[in-house]
N, C-alpha and C positions, 0 to 999 in steps of 0.2 A: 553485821558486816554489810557492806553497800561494794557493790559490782556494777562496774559502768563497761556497754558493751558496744564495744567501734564497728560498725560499718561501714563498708567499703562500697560506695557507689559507683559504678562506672556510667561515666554518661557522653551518649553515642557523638553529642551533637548532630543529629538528623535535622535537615531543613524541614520546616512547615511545607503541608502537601495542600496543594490546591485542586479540587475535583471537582469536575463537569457531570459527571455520569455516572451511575450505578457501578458500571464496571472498575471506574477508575478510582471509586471507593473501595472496592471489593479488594482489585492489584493493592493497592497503598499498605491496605490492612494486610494484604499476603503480606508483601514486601518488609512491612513491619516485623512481623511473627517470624516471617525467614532471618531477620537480622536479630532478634531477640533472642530464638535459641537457635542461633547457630552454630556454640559449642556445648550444645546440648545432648544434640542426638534424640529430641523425640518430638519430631516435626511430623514425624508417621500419621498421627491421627489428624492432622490438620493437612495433611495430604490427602490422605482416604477419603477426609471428609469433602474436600473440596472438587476431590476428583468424582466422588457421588452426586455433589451437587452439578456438574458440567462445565467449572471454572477452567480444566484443563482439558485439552489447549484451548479453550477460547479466548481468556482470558490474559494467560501466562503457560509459556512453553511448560511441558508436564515435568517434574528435575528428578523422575524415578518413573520414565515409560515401563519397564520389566517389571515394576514391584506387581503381587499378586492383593487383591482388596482382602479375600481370606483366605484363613486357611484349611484345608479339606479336614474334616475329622475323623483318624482313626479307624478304619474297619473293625479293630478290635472294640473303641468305644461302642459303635454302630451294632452290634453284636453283641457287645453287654446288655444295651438298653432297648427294649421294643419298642419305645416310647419317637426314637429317633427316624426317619424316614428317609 
């Protein structure tokens, strides 16, 4: 038996980005990833990550000022394990 399997491409038509500078490399690529999964819902780590690196604000307004980077761990785990500090 032979199965033939269709793919559904969407495709954005984005213009070609022309860059001068690091930064404007950097934005493009953000800007990219923000329209890539924008009905995604897991842009988190490429936020976290960017916001570690000091892209936001310098680069691009921050689009989750309140989000926290981590999350605090459990007094209960803290208390399991001696290992934790």
């Amino acid at each position: 038996m032979f199965f033939q399997q269709k793919v559904c491409v969407f495709h954005l038509n984005m213009p070609p980005v022309e860059v001068a500078t690091k930064n404007q490399a950097i934005a493009a690529v953000m800007h990219e990833r923000a329209v890539e999964l924008a009905g995604e819902e897991v842009n988190n780590i490429d936020i976290l990550r960017w916001r570690a690196k000091g892209y936001y604000p310098s680069i691009r307004p921050d689009p989750k000022p309140g989000q926290l980077a981590l999350f605090s761990i459990p007094a209960s785990e803290v208390a399991a394990n001696l290992l934790i500090q």
